[in-house]
C-alpha positions in Angstrom: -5.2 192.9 -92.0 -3.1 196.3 -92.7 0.3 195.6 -94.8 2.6 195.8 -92.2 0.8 195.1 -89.0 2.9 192.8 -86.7 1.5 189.7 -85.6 0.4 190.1 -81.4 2.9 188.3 -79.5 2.1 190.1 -75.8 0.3 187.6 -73.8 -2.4 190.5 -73.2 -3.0 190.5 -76.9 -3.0 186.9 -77.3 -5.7 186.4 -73.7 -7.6 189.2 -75.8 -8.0 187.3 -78.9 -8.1 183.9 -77.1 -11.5 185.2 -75.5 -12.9 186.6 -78.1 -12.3 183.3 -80.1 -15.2 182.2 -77.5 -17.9 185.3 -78.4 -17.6 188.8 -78.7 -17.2 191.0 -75.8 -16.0 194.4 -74.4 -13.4 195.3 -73.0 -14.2 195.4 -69.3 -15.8 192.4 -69.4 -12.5 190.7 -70.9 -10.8 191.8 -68.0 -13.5 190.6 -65.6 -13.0 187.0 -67.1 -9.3 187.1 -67.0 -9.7 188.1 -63.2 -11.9 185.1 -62.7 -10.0 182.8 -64.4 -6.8 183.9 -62.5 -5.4 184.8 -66.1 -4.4 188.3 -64.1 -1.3 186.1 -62.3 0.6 185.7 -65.6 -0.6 188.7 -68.0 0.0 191.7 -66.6 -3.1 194.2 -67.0 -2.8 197.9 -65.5 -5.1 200.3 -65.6 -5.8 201.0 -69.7 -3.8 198.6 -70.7 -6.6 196.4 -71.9 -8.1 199.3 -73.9 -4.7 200.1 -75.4 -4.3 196.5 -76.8 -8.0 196.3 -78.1 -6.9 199.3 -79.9 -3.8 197.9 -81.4 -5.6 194.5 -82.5 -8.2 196.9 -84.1 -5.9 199.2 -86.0 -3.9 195.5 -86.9 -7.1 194.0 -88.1 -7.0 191.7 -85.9 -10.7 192.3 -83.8 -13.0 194.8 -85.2 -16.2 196.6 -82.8 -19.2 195.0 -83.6 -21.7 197.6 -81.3 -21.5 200.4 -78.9 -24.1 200.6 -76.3 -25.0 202.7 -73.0 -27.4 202.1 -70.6 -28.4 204.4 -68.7 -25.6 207.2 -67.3 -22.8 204.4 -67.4 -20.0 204.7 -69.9 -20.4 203.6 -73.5 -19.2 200.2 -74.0 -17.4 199.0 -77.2 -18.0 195.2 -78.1 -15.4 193.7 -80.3 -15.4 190.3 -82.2 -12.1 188.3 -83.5 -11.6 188.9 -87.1 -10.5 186.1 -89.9 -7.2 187.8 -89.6 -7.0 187.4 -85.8 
């Protein structure tokens, strides 16, 4: 973890880290599962919100990206994994 990064105390950072306690996953598919599992009633996620968190967990240590993969002419997809830290 980085010196001063603060702990993540938004509910989307902690329904982040809480799936990715289960495996490793990217980004849209964490908001997939939060949709399914009706997570998207109580934690707000707009648009790139998601992305903007997975980036604040990174730069706090908290996840890290494990791979990046594309297939075919779709977008590039990031998996991340929990860290000791997180």
């Amino acid at each position: 973890m980085k010196a001063n990064a603060p702990l993540p105390r938004t509910p989307l950072a902690l329904a982040v880290m809480n799936l990715l306690m289960e495996q490793p996953m990217h980004p849209y598919e964490m908001k997939s599962r939060m949709k399914e599992r009706g997570h998207d009633q109580v934690v707000k996620i707009k648009g790139g919100s998601i992305y903007d968190t997975v980036e604040r967990l990174e730069k706090g240590g908290f996840i890290k990206s494990q791979e990046t993969s594309r297939e075919g002419r779709r977008p590039e997809r990031t998996v991340y994994a929990i860290t000791d830290t997180g």
